[in-house]
TIVO-2410 file (N, C-alpha, C; in nm, 3 decimals):
# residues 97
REC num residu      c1      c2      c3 atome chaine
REC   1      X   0.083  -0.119   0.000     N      A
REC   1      X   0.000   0.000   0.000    CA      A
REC   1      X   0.087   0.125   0.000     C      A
REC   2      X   0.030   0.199  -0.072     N      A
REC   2      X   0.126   0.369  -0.081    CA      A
REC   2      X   0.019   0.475   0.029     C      A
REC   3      X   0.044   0.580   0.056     N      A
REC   3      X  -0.059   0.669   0.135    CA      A
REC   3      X  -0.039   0.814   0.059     C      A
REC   4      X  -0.152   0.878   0.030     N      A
REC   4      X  -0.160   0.968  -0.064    CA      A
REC   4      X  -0.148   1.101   0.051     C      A
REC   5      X  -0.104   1.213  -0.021     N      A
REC   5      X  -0.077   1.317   0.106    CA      A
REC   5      X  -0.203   1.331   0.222     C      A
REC   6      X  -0.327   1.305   0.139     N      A
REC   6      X  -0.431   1.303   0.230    CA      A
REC   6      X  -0.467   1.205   0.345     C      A
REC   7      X  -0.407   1.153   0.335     N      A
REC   7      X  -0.366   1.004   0.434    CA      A
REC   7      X  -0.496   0.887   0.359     C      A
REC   8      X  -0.539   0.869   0.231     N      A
REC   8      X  -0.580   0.800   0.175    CA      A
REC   8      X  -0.481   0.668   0.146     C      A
REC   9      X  -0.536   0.538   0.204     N      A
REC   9      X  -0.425   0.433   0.137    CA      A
REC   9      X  -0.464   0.378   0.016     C      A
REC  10      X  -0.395   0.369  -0.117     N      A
REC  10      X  -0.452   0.317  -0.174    CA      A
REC  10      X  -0.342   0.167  -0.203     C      A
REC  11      X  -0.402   0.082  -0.316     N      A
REC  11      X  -0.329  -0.010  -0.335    CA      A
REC  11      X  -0.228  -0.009  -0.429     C      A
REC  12      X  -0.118  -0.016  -0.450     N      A
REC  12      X  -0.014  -0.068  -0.551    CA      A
REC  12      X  -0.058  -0.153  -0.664     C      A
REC  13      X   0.016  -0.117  -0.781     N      A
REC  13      X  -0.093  -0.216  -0.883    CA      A
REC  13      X  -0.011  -0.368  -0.897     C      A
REC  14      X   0.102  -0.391  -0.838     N      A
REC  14      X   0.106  -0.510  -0.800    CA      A
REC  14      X   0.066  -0.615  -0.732     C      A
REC  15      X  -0.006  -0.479  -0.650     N      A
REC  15      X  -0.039  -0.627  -0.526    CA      A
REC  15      X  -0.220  -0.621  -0.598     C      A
REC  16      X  -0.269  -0.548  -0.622     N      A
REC  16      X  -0.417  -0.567  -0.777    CA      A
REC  16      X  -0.386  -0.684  -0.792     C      A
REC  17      X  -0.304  -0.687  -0.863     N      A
REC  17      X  -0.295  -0.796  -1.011    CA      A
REC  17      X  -0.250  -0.932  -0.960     C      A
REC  18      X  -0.153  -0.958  -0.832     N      A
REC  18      X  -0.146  -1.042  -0.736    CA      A
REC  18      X  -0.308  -1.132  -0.712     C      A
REC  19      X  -0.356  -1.013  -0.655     N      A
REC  19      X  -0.512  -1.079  -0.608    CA      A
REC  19      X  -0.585  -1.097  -0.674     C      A
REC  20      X  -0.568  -1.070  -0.805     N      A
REC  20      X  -0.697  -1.125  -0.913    CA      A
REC  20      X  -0.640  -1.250  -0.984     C      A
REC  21      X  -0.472  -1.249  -0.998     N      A
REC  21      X  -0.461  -1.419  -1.036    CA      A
REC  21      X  -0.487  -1.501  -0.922     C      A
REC  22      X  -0.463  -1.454  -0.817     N      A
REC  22      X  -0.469  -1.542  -0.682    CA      A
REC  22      X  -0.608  -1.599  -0.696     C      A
REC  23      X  -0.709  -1.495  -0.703     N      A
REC  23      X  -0.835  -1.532  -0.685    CA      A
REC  23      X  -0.894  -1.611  -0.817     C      A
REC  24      X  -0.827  -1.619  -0.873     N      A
REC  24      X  -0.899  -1.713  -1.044    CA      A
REC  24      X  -0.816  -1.837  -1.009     C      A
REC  25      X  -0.715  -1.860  -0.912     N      A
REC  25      X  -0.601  -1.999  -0.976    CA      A
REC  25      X  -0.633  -2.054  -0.843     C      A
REC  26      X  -0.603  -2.233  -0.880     N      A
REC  26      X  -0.622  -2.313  -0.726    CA      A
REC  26      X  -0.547  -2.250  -0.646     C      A
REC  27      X  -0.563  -2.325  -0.493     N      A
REC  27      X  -0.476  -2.248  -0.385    CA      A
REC  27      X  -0.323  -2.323  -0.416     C      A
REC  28      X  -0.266  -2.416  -0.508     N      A
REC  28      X  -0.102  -2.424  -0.513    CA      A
REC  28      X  -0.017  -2.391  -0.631     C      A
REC  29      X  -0.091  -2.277  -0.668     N      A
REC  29      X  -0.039  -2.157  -0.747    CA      A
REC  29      X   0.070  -2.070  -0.687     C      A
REC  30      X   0.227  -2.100  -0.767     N      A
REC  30      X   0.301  -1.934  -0.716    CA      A
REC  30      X   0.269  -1.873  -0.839     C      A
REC  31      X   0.208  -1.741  -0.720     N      A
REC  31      X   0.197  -1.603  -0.853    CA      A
REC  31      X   0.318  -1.527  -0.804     C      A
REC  32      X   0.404  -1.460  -0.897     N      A
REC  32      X   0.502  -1.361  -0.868    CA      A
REC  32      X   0.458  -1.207  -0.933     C      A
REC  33      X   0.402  -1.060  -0.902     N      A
REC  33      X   0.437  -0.972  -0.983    CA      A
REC  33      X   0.516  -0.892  -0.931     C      A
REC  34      X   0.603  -0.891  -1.020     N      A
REC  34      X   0.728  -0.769  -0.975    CA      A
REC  34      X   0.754  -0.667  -1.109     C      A
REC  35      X   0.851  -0.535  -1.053     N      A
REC  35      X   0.861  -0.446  -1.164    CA      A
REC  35      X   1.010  -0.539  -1.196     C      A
REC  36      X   0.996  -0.447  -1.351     N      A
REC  36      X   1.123  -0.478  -1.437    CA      A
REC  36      X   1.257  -0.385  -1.408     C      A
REC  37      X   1.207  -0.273  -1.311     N      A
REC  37      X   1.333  -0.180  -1.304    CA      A
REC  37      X   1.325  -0.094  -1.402     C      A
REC  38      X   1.243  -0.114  -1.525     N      A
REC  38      X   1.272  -0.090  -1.642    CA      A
REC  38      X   1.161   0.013  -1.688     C      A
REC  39      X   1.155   0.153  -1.695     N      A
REC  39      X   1.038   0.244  -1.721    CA      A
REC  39      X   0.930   0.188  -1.680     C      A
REC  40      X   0.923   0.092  -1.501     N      A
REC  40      X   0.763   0.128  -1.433    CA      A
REC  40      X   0.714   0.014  -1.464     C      A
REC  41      X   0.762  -0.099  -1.567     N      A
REC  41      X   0.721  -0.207  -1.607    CA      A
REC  41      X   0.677  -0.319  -1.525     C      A
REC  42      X   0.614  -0.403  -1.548     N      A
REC  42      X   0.545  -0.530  -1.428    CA      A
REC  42      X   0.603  -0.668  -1.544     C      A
REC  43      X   0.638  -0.771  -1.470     N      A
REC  43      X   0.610  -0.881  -1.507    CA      A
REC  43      X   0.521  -1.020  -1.421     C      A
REC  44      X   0.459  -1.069  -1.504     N      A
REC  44      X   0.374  -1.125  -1.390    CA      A
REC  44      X   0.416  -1.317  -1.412     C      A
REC  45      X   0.455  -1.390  -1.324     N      A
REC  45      X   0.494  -1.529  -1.306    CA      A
REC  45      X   0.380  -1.627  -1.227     C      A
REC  46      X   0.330  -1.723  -1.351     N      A
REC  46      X   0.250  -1.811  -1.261    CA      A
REC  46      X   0.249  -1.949  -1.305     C      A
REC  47      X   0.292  -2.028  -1.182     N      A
REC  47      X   0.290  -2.150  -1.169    CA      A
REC  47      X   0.253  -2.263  -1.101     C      A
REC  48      X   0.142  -2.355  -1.180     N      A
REC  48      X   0.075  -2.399  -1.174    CA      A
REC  48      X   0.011  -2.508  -1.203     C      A
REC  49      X  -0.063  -2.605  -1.155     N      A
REC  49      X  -0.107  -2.746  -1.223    CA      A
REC  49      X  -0.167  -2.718  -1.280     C      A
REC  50      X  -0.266  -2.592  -1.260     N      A
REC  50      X  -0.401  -2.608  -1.346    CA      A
REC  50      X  -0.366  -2.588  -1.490     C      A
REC  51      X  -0.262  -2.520  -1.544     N      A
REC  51      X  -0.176  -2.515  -1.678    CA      A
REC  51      X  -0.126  -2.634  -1.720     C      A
REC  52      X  -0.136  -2.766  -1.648     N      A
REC  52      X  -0.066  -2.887  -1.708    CA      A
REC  52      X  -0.154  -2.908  -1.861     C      A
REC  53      X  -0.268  -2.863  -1.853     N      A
REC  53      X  -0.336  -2.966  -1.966    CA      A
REC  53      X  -0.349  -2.858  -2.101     C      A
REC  54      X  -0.278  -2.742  -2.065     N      A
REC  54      X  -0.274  -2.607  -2.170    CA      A
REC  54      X  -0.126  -2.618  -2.263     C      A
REC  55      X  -0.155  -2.576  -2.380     N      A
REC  55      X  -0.026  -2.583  -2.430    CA      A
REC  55      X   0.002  -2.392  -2.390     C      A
REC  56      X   0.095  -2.361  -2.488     N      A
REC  56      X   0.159  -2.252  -2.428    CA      A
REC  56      X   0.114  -2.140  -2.474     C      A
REC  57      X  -0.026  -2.152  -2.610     N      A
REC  57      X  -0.066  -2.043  -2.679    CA      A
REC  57      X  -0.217  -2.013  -2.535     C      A
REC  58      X  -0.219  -2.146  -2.503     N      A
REC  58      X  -0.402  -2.147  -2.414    CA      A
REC  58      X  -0.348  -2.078  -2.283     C      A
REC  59      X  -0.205  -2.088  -2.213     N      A
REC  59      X  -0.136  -2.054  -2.102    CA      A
REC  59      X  -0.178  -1.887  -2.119     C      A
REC  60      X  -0.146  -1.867  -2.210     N      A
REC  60      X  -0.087  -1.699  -2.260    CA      A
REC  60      X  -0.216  -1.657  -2.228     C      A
REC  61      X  -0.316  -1.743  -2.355     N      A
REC  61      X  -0.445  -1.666  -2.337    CA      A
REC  61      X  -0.528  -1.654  -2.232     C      A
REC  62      X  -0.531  -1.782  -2.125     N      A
REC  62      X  -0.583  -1.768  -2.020    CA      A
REC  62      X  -0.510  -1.663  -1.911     C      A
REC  63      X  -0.374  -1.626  -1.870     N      A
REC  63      X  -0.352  -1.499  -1.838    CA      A
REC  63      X  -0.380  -1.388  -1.889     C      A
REC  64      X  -0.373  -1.377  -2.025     N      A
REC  64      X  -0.425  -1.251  -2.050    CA      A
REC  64      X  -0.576  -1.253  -2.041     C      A
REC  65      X  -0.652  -1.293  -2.042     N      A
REC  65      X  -0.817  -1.329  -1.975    CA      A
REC  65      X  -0.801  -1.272  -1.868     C      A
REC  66      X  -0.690  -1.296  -1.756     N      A
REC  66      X  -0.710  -1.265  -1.644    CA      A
REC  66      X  -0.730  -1.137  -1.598     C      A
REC  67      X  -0.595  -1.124  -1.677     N      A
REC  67      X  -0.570  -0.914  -1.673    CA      A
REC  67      X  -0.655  -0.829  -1.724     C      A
REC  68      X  -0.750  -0.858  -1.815     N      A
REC  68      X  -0.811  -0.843  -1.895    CA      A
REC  68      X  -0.970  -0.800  -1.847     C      A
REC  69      X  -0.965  -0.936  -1.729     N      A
REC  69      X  -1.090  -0.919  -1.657    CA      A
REC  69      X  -1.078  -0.798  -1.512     C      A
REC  70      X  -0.945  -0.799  -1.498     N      A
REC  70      X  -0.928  -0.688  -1.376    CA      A
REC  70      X  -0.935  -0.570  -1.423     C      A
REC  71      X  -0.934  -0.539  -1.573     N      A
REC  71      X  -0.940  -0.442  -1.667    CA      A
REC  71      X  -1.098  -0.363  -1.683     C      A
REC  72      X  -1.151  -0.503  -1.698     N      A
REC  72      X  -1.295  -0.468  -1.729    CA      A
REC  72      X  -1.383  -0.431  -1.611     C      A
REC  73      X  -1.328  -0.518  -1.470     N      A
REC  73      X  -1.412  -0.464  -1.361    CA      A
REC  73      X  -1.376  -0.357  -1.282     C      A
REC  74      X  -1.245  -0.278  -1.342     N      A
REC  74      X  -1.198  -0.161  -1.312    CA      A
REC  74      X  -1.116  -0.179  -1.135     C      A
REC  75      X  -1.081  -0.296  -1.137     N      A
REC  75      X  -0.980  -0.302  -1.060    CA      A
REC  75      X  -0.849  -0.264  -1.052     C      A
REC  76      X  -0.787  -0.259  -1.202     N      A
REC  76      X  -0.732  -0.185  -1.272    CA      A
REC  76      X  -0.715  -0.068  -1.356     C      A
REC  77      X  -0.663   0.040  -1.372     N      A
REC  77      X  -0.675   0.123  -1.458    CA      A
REC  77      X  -0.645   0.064  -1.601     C      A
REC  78      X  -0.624   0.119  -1.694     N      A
REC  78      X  -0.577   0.127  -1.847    CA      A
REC  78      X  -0.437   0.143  -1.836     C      A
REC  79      X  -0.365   0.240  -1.734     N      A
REC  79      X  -0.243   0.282  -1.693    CA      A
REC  79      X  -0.219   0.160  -1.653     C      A
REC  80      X  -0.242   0.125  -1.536     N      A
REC  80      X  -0.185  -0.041  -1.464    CA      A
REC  80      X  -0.155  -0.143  -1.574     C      A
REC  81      X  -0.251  -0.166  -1.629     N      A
REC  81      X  -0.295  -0.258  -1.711    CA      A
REC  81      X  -0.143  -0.304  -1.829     C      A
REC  82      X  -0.124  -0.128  -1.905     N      A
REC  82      X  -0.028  -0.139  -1.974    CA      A
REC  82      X   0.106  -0.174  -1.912     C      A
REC  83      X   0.138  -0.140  -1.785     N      A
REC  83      X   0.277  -0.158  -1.730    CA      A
REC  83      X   0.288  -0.314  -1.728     C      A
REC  84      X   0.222  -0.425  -1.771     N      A
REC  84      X   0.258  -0.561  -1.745    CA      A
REC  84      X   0.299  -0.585  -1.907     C      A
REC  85      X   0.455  -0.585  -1.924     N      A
REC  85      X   0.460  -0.614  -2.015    CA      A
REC  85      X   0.517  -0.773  -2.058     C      A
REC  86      X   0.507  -0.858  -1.964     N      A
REC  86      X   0.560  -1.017  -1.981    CA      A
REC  86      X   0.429  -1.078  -1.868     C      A
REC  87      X   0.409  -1.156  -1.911     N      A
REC  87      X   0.319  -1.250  -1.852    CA      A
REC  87      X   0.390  -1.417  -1.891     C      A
REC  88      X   0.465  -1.484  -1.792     N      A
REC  88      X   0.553  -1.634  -1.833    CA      A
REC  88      X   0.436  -1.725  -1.705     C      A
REC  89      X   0.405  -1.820  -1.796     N      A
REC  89      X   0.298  -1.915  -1.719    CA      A
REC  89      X   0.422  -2.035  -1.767     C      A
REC  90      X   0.379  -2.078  -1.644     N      A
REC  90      X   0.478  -2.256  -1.628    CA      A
REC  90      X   0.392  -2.288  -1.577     C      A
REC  91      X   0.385  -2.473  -1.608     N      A
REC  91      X   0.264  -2.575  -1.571    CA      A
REC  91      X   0.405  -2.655  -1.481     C      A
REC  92      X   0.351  -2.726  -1.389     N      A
REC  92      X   0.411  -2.837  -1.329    CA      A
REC  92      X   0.450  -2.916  -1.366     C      A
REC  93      X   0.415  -2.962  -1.481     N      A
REC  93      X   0.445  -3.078  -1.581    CA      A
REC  93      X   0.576  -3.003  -1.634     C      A
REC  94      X   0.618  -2.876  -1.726     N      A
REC  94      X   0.696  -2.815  -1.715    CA      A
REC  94      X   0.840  -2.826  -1.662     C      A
REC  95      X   0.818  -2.801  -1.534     N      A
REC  95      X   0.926  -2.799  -1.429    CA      A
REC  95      X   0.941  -2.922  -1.455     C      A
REC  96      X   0.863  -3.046  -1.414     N      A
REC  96      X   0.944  -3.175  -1.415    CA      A
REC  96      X   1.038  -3.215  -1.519     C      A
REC  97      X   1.027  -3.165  -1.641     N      A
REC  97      X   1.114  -3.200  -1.741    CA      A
REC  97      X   1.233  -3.173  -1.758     C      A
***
């Protein structure tokens, strides 16, 4: 959380975008969002079983669904939204290989 001069807290758009994959993926999901360092940028990391049975175009699309939907219910701004510029989904099946 940041605090605005008015002593308003609001939320960081990392920890947003945290809680809306959190809240769409089973509970033994790691979600990671962190900045890139890089002009304000986000990348967002999620890994997961429920991706075992997705190849890597359905991975993509079902994250971007996600962001997409925090977009539409205005949990996100348009501003937030754009700063995620990598979204990397790994399935469990994945890792084992």
């Amino acid at each position: 959380f940041r605090t605005r001069n008015n002593g308003v807290r609001i939320m960081k758009t990392e920890v947003k975008i945290y809680n809306a994959f959190k809240d769409c993926m089973p509970n033994k999901t790691i979600i990671d969002v962190y900045e890139t360092g890089i002009r304000d940028k986000l990348h967002v990391l999620v890994i997961s079983e429920y991706l075992d049975e997705m190849n890597g175009k359905q991975m993509q699309e079902y994250l971007f669904s996600i962001l997409e939907k925090t977009l539409e219910r205005n949990i996100i701004t348009r501003q937030e939204f754009d700063r995620v510029t990598l979204m990397v989904p790994i399935s469990i099946e994945e890792l084992k290989r």
